[in-house]
C-alpha positions in Angstrom: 16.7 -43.9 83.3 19.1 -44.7 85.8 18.2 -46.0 89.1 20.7 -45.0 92.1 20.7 -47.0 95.5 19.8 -44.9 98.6 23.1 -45.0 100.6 24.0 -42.2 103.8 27.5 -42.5 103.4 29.1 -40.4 101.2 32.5 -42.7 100.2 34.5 -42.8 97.0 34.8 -45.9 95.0 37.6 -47.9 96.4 36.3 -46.9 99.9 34.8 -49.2 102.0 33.0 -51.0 99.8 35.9 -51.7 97.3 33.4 -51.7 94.5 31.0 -50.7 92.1 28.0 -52.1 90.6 26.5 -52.0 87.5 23.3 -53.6 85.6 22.4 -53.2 82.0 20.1 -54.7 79.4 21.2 -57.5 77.7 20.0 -56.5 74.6 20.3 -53.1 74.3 23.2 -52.7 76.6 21.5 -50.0 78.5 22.7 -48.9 81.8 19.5 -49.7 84.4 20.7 -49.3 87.5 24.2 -47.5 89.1 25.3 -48.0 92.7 26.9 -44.6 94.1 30.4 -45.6 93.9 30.0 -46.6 89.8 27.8 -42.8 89.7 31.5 -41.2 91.3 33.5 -43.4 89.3 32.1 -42.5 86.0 30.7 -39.0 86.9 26.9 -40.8 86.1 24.0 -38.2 85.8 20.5 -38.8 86.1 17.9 -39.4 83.3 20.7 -40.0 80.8 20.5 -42.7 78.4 24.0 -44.6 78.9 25.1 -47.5 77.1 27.9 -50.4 78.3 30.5 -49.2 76.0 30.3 -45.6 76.4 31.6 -46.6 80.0 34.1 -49.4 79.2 35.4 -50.6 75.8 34.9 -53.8 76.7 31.5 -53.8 77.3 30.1 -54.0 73.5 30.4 -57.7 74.5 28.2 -58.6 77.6 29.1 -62.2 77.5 29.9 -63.4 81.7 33.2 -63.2 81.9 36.2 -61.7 83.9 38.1 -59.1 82.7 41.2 -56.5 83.5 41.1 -53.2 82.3 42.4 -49.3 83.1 40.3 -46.5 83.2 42.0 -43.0 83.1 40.0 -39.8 83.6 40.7 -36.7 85.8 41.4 -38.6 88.8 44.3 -40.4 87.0 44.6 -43.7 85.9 42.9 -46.6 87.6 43.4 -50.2 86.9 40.1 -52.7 87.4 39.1 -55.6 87.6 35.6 -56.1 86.2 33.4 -59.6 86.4 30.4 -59.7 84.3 27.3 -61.9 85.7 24.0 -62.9 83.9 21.2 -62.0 85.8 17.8 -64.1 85.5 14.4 -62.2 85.1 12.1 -61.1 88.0 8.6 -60.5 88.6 9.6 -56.7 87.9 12.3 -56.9 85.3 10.9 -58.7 82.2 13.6 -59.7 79.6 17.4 -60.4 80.6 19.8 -58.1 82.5 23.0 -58.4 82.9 25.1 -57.6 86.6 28.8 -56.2 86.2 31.0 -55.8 89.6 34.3 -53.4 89.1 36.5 -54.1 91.7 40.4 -51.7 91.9 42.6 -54.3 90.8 45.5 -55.9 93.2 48.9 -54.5 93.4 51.7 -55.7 91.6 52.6 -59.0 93.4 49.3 -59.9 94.7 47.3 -62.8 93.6 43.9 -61.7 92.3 42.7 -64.9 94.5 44.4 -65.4 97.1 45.4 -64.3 100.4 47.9 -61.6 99.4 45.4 -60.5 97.5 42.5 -60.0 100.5 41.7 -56.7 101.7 40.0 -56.6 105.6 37.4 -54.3 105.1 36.4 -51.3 108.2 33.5 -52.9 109.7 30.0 -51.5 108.7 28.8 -49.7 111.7 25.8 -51.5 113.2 23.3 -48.9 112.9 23.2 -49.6 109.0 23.5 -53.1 108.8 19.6 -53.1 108.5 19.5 -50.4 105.6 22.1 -52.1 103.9 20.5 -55.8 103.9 16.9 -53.6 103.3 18.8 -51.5 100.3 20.0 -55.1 99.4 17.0 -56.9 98.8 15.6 -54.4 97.2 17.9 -54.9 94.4 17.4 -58.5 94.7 13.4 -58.2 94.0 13.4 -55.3 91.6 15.9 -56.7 89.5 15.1 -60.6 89.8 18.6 -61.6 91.0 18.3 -65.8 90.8 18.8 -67.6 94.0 22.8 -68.2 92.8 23.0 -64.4 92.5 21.2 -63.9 95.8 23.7 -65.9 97.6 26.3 -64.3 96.6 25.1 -60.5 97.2 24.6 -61.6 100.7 28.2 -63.2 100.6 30.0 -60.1 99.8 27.3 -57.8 102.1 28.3 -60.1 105.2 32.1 -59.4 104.4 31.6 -55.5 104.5 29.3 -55.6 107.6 31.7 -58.1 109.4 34.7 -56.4 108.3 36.4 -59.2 107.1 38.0 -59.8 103.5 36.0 -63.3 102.3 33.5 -65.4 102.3 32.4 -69.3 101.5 29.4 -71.5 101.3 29.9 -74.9 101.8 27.5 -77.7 102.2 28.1 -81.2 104.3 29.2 -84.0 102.0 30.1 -87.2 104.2 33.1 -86.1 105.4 33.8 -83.4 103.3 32.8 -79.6 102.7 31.9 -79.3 99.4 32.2 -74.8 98.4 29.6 -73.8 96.5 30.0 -70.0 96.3 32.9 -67.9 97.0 33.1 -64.3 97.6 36.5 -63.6 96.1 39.0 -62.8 96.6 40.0 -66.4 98.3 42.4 -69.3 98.2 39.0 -71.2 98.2 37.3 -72.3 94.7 33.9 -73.4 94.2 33.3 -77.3 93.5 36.4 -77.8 95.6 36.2 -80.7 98.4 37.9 -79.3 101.8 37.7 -82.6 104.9 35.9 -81.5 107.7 38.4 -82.1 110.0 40.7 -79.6 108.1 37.7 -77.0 108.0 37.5 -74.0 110.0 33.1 -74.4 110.1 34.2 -77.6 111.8 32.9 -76.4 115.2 30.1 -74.7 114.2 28.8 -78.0 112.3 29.8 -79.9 116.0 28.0 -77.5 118.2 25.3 -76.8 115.7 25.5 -73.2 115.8 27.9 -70.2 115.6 31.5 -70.4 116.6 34.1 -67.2 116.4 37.8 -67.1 117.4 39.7 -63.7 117.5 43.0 -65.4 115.8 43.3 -69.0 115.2 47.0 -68.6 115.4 46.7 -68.8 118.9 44.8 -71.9 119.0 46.2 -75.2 118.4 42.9 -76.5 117.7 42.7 -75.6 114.3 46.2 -76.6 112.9 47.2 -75.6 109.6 43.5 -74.4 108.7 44.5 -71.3 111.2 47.1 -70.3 108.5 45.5 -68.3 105.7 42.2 -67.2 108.4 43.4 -65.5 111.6 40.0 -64.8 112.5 36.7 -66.0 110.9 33.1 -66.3 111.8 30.6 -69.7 111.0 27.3 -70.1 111.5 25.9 -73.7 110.5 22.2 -74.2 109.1 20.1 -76.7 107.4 18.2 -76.5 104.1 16.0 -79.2 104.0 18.2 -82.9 104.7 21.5 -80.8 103.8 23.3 -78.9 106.1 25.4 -76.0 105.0 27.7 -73.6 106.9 29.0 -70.4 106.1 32.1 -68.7 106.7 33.5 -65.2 106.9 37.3 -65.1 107.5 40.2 -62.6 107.2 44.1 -62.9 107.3 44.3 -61.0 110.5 42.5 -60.6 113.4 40.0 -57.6 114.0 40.4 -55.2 116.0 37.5 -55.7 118.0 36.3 -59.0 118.9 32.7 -60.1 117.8 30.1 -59.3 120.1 25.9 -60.1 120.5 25.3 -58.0 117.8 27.6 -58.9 115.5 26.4 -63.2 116.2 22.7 -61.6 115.5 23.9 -60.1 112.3 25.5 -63.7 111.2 22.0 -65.4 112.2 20.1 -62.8 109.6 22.3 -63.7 106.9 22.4 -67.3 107.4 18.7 -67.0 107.5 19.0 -64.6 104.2 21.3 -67.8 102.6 19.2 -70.2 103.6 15.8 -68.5 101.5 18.4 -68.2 98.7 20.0 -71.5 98.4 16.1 -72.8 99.1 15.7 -70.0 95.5 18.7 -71.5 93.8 17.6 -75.2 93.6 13.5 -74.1 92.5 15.7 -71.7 89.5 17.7 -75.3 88.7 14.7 -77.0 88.6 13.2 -74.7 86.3 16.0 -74.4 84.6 16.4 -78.9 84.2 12.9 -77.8 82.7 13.6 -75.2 80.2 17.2 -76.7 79.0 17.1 -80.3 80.0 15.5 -83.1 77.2 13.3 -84.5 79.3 13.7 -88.5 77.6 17.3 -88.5 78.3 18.3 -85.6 80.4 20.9 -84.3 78.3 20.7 -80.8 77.3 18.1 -79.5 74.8 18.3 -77.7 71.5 18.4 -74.2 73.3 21.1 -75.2 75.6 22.8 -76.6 72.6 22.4 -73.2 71.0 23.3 -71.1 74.4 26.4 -72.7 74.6 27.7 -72.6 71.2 26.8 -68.9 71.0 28.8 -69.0 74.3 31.9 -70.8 72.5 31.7 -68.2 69.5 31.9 -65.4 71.6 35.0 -66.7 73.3 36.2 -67.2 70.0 36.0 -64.1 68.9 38.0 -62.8 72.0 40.5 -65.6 71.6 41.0 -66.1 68.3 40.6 -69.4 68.5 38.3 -72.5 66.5 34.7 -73.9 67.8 33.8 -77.5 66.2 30.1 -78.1 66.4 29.2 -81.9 65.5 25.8 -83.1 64.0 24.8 -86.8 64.8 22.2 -88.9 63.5 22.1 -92.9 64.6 21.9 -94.5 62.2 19.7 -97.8 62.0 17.3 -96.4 64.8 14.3 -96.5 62.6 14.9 -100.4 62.8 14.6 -100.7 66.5 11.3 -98.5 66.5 9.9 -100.7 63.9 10.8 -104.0 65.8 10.2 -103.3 69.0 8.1 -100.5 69.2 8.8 -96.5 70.2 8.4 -97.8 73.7 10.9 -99.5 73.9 12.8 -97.5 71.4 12.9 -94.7 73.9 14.7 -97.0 76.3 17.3 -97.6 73.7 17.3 -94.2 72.7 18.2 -93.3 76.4 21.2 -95.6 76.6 22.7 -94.4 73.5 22.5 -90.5 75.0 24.3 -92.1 78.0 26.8 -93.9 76.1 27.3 -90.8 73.8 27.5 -88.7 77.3 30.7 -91.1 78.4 32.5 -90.3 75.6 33.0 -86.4 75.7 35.8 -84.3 77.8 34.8 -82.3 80.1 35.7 -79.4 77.9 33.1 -81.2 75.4 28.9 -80.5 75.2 26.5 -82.5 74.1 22.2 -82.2 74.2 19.9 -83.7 72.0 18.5 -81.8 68.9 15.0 -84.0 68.7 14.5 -87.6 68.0 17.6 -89.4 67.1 19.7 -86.5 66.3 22.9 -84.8 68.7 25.1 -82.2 68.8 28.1 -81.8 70.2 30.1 -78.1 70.4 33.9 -78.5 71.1 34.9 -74.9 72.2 38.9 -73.8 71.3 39.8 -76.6 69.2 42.9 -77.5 68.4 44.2 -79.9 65.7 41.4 -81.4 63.4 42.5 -84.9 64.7 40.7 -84.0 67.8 37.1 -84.4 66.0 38.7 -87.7 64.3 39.2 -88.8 67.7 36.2 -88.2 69.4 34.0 -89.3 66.7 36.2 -92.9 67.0 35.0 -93.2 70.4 31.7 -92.3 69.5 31.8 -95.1 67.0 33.7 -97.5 69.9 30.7 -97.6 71.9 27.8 -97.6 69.4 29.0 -100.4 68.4 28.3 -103.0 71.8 25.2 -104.6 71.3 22.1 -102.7 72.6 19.4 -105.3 74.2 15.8 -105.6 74.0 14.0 -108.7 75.4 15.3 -111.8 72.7 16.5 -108.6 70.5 20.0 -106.8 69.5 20.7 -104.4 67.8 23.8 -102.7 66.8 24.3 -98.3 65.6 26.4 -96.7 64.4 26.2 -92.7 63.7 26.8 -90.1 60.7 28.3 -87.3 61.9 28.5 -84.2 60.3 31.1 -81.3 61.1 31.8 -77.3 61.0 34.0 -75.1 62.1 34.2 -71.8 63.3 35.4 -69.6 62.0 36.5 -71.9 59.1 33.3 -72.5 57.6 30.5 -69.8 58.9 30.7 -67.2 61.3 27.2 -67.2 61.8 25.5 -69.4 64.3 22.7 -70.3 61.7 25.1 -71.0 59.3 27.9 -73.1 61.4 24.8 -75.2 62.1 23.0 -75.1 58.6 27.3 -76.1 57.4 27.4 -78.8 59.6 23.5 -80.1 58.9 24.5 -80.7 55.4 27.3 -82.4 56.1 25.2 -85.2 58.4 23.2 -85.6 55.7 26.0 -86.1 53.1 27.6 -88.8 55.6 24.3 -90.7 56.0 23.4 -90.1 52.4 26.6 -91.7 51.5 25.6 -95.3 53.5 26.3 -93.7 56.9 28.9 -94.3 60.3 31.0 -92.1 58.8 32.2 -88.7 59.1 31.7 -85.8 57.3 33.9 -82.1 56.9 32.4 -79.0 55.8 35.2 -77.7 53.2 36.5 -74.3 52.4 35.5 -73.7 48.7 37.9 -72.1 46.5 36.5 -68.6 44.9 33.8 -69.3 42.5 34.1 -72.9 42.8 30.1 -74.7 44.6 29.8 -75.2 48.2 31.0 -78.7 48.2 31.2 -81.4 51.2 34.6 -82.9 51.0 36.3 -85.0 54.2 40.3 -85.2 52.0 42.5 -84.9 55.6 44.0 -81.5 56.1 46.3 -82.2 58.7 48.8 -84.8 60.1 48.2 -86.0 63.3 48.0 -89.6 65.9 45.1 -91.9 66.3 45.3 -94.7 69.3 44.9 -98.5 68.0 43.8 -101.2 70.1 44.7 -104.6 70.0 43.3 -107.2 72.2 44.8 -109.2 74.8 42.8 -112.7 75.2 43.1 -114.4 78.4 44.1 -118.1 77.6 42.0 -119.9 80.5 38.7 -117.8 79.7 38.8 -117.5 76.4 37.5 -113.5 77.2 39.1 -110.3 76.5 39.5 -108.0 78.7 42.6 -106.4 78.1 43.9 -104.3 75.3 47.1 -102.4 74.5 47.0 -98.9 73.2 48.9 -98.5 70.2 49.6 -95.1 68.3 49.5 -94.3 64.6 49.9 -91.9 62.7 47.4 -89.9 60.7 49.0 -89.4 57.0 46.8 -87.6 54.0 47.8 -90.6 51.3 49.3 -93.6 53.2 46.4 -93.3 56.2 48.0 -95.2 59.2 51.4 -95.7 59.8 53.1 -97.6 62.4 55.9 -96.1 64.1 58.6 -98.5 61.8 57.1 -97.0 58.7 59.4 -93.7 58.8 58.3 -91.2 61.7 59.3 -90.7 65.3 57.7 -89.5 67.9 58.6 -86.4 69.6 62.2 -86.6 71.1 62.1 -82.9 73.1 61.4 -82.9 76.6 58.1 -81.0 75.8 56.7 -82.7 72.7 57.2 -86.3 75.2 55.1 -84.8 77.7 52.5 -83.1 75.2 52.4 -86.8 73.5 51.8 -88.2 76.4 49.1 -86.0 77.6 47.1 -87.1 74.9 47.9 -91.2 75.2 47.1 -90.5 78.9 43.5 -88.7 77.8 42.7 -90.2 75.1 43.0 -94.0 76.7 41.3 -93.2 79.6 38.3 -91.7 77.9 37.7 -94.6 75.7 38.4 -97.1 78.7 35.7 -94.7 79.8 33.3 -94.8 77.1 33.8 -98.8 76.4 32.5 -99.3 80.3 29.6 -96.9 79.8 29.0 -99.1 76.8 29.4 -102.6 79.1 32.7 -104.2 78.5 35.0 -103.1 81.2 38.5 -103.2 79.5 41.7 -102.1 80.8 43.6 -100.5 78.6 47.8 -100.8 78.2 50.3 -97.6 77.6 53.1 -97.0 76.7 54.5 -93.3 77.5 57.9 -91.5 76.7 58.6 -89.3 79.1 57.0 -90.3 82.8 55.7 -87.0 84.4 54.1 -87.9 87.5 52.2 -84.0 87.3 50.3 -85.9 83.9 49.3 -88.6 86.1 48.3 -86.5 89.4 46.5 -84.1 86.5 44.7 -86.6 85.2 43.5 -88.2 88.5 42.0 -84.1 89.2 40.0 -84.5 86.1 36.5 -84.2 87.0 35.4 -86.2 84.1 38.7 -88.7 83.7 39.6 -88.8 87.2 37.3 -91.5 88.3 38.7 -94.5 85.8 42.3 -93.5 85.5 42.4 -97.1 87.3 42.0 -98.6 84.1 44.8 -97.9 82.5 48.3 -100.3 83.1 51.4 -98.5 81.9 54.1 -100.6 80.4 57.8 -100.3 81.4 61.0 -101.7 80.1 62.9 -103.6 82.5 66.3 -101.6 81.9 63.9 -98.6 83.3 62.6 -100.2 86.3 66.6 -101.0 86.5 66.7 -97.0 87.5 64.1 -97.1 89.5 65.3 -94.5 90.9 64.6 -92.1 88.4 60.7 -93.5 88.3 60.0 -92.9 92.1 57.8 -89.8 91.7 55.9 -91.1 88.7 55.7 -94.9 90.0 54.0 -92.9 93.6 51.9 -91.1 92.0 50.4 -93.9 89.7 50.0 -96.0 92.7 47.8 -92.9 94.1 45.6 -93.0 91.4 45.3 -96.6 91.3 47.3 -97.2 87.9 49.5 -101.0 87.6 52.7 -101.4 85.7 53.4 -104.0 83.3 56.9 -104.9 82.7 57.3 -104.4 78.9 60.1 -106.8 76.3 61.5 -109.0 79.0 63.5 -111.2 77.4 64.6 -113.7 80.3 66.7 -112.2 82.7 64.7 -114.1 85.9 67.5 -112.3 87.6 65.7 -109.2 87.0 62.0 -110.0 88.1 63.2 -110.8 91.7 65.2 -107.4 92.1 61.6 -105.7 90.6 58.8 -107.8 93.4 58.5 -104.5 95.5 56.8 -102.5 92.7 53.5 -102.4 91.6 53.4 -104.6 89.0 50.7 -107.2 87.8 52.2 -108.4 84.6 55.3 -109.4 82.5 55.0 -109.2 79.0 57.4 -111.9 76.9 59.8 -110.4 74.3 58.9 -110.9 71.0 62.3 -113.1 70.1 61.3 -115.5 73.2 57.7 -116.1 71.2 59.5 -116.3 67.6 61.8 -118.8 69.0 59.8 -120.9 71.4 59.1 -123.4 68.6 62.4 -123.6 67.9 64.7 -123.4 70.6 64.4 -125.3 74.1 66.0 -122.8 75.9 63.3 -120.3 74.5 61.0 -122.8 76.2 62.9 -123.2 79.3 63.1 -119.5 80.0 59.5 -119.3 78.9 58.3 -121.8 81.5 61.1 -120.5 84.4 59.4 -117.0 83.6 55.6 -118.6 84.4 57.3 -119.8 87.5 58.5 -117.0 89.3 55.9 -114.5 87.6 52.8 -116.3 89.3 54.8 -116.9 92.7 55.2 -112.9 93.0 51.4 -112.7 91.6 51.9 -111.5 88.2 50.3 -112.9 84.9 52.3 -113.5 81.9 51.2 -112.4 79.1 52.8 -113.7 75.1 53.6 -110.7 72.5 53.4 -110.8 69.0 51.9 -114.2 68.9 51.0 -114.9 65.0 50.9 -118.8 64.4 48.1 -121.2 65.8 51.6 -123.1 66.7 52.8 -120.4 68.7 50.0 -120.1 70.3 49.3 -123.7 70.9 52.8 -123.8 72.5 52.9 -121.1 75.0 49.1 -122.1 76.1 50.8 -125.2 77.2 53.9 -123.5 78.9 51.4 -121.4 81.0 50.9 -118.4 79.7 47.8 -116.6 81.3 47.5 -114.4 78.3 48.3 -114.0 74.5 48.0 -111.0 71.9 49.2 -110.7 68.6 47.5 -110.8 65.3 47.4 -114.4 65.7 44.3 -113.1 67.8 44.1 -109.6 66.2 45.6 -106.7 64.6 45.6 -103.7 65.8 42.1 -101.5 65.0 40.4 -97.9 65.6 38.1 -98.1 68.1 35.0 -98.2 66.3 36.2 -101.8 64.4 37.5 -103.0 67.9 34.1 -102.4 69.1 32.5 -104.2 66.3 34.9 -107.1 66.1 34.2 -107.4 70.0 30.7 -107.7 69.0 31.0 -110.2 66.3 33.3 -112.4 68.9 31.1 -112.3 71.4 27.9 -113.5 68.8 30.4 -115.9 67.8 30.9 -117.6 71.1 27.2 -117.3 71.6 27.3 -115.0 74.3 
């Protein structure tokens, strides 16, 4: 049966309101409630059973998601934009529902979310604001909207009764605005940071209370915030310690400027916000308690399985691959028998926090149950992706894990499946990649495991034979000479090869020499560096890590330092340059600023002498000059070598930069520049380069060594 909301006005979808709501059943996809504009859009009728894809195609799938689509019927054809939104269950609607919003898509040349895109609406007359907030929280109760959904009902109700075109949530962050919600459309996106003196709710957060301009254009006080919102109302209020402030703006001014009753109306809503935000964080409690492992905090097993079912769905609309990784530690049963589950469970903890360092953003993990993970990796691309990660998962299992007088090293069997590969069944991706954990561990363990495709006929076997070519960063280890520590490494790429395994870059391949392939290359060194450096602090040693890149985009670098995940420790990287490119420095301006914005050193790569050079170089950021190799070959040999060597250590330190010694391999070498005064050596003298799992582990074994 279909529920209609009361409404006096008798508009036409596209109207005033601009949309049309919709609820249906999750699981039967049955239509539960129409608002009048979907009942004229459709041509709806009462007591009719309707289901979600008798109305729109794309319906048969209710995952949340945003859609386009046209509709044609006898009013012509109709172009829409459609949002689907999970709602939670009430106290009157048992089960799960599920909210869709159909909105008239923008004109050609308009941005969905953005300004050009934002429609004033006719102000509600006064006389129904208080039916329509009634009619409103009636659907809120009946149909158990969460507090998240709340908020943003009374968001878009506050923009039709003001007559403005958007609306935003923010809440008081230091300095900073932090948006929460977003009635779109809006050049505004939730999670962004906006300062408070570059914020329009500015005033209202001053005068702590409601403050309204007619059209900021004419008022120099608000700057460059005045440009997208010629007129906008905010009221400020508090929610507990926080204080928020909401903000309903438009691109032009209205018509009629906001009187007593239109500052009353602002102060129910923010009211109304305030009960729903208050909503929102008792739901995300509940929901910490229904999804969250309570030991660790990661995610459970059913959040696990809600968001791989999430990441299959998108698969199916994509086309695309979903990896789902089993882990088991291996070697935990020994710390539970040594030191007890008590402490066990402490242990256990650090490794999900460890394990949480080393995944994208992109990435998911939770815990299954005792000392088993999961991790899903939704679209995945090249299978040396899942090599990768399960290297840094290795890199920081490896660091010692303390206990009172007791250490202990892991290590982890992973096992892997792929969508649609190997199943295209949730059970049976996660039966596929079971098996496969249990073949890694059942084959001595820290290892990793594929699920193969059988041939016709042939048994289900477990095979882990590479399928693809691909890179894998190497690390070698740069030891500082008057410390005897390491906390330096350079980041060296290999390549993946199904018979020879690694290959350096001498032993017959190139990397990419088009403009694209450079930039795509160095994407990944970029990521893939940074996460480790990442995951190798998480795991206590604090190593910065060298690069070398090929094609210097300074929109990688300001990319990466927007990463919510990577952003933070992009200062650990130091990107090695060439002298004859610093020589055209000029060329190296915008990606030299924008490492410097993030934090990120140079290191002058292969000098081979030329003192000439380092004095015409003192300006830029660099903290290091690396020797040439020929200068370490010959330093036994030659004097001058030596001479140049010790002129070098000179003028390096005077400017404040360490020198470090490449390709040392003899104790005589390294004997020789020690004594020149060399801050730094590397080479395999010291080591040779290694995944980093064994860099972890011959880390570890140093450091046990030296009896630290």
């Amino acid at each position: 049966m279909i529920e209609q909301t009361p409404d006096r006005e008798d508009r036409t979808f596209g109207g005033e309101t601009g949309e049309a709501l919709l609820v249906f059943d999750a699981a039967s996809r049955l239509l539960l409630h129409a608002d009048l504009a979907a009942h004229k859009l459709f041509g709806l009728k009462e007591h009719e059973a309707t289901r979600a894809e008798e109305l729109i195609a794309e319906l048969g799938d209710l995952t949340p998601r945003r859609f386009k689509t046209r509709r044609v019927d006898g009013a012509g054809a109709r172009d829409l934009v459609v949002r689907v939104e999970a709602l939670g269950s009430g106290p009157f609607a048992h089960g799960s529902a599920v909210l869709v919003i159909l909105r008239k898509a923008p004109p050609p040349g308009a941005t969905e979310n953005g300004t050009a895109a934002a429609t004033t609406h006719r102000p509600v007359s006064k006389s129904t604001r208080a039916e329509r907030l009634e009619s409103l929280w009636s659907l809120v109760v009946r149909r158990g909207l969460g507090g998240a959904d709340q908020v943003k009902s009374i968001l878009r109700e506050g923009v039709r009764g003001l007559g403005l075109a958007t609306a935003t949530l923010s809440r008081l962050e230091g300095n900073d605005l932090v948006v929460e919600f977003v009635a779109e459309p809006s050049d505004a996106a939730a999670g962004a940071r906006v300062p408070l003196e570059r914020s329009l709710a500015r005033a209202a957060l001053r005068r702590s209370g409601t403050f309204a301009v007619l059209d900021t254009a004419n008022d120099p006080e608000f700057g460059e915030a005045a440009t997208p919102a010629r007129c906008f109302v905010s009221a400020a209020f508090r929610v507990g310690e926080e204080q928020w402030v909401v903000t309903f703006s438009a691109p032009k001014p209205r018509a009629e400027p906001f009187d007593s009753d239109d500052w009353n109306y602002v102060e129910t809503l923010s009211e109304a916000l305030a009960r729903s935000v208050e909503r929102r964080e008792a739901d995300a409690r509940i929901e910490r308690l229904a999804y969250s492992d309570a030991l660790t905090t990661l995610p459970n097993r059913v959040a696990v399985l809600a968001r791989l079912d999430a990441a299959i769905a998108e698969a199916k609309r994509n086309g695309s691959r979903v990896a789902v990784l089993f882990l088991d530690i291996d070697g935990f049963k020994s710390v539970n028998d040594t030191v007890g589950h008590r402490a066990g469970d402490n242990v256990l903890t650090e490794v999900a926090q460890r394990l949480r360092g080393t995944i994208r953003r992109e990435e998911f993990i939770g815990r299954l149950g005792g000392d088993e993970f999961a991790i899903v990796m939704p679209q995945l691309g090249e299978r040396t992706e899942i090599e990768s990660i399960a290297q840094r998962i290795g890199g920081v299992l490896t660091f010692p894990f303390s206990v009172d007088t007791y250490r202990f090293s892991l290590s982890a069997s992973i096992g892997v499946a792929v969508y649609p590969d190997d199943a295209t069944l949730r059970e049976d991706l996660i039966e596929c990649a079971d098996a496969a954990m249990y073949s890694a561990k059942d084959q001595g363990g820290s290892r990793i495991r594929f699920r193969a495709q059988p041939d016709e006929g042939a048994p289900n076997d477990l095979a882990d034979e590479p399928r693809d070519i691909g890179y894998l960063l190497t690390y070698q280890p740069i030891l500082d000479l008057a410390t005897g520590e390491v906390g330096e490494a350079e980041a060296l790429i290999r390549r993946l090869h199904p018979l020879h395994g690694l290959l350096a870059p001498e032993r017959g391949w190139s990397i990419a020499r088009d403009e694209p392939g450079r930039r795509a290359l160095d994407r990944w060194v970029l990521r893939e560096a940074v996460s480790q450096a990442k995951a190798w602090h998480r795991a206590g040693a604090s190593l910065r890590v060298d690069i070398n890149l090929a094609a210097f985009d300074p929109a990688e670098i300001d990319a990466l330092a927007q990463d919510g995940f990577l952003g933070g420790d992009v200062h650990r990287l130091r990107v090695e340059v060439a002298p004859q490119q610093f020589g055209t420095a000029s060329s190296l301006d915008a990606f030299i600023e924008a490492c410097m914005r993030s934090g990120i050193r140079f290191a002058l790569d292969g000098f081979d002498g030329q003192l000439s050079t380092l004095a015409t170089l003192a300006h830029l950021p660099i903290d290091a000059v690396k020797l040439d190799r020929s200068l370490v070959e010959s330093v036994l040999q030659s004097r001058t070598a030596r001479a140049i060597v010790e002129g070098t250590v000179v003028v390096a330190k005077s400017l404040g930069w360490r020198v470090v010694a490449k390709g040392v391999e003899t104790a005589a070498q390294f004997d020789a520049l020690a004594s020149l005064g060399c801050d730094a050596v590397q080479g395999f003298h010291v080591a040779h380069p290694m995944s980093a799992v064994d860099f972890g582990v011959w880390l570890r074994d140093r450091s046990a060594d030296h009896g630290s």
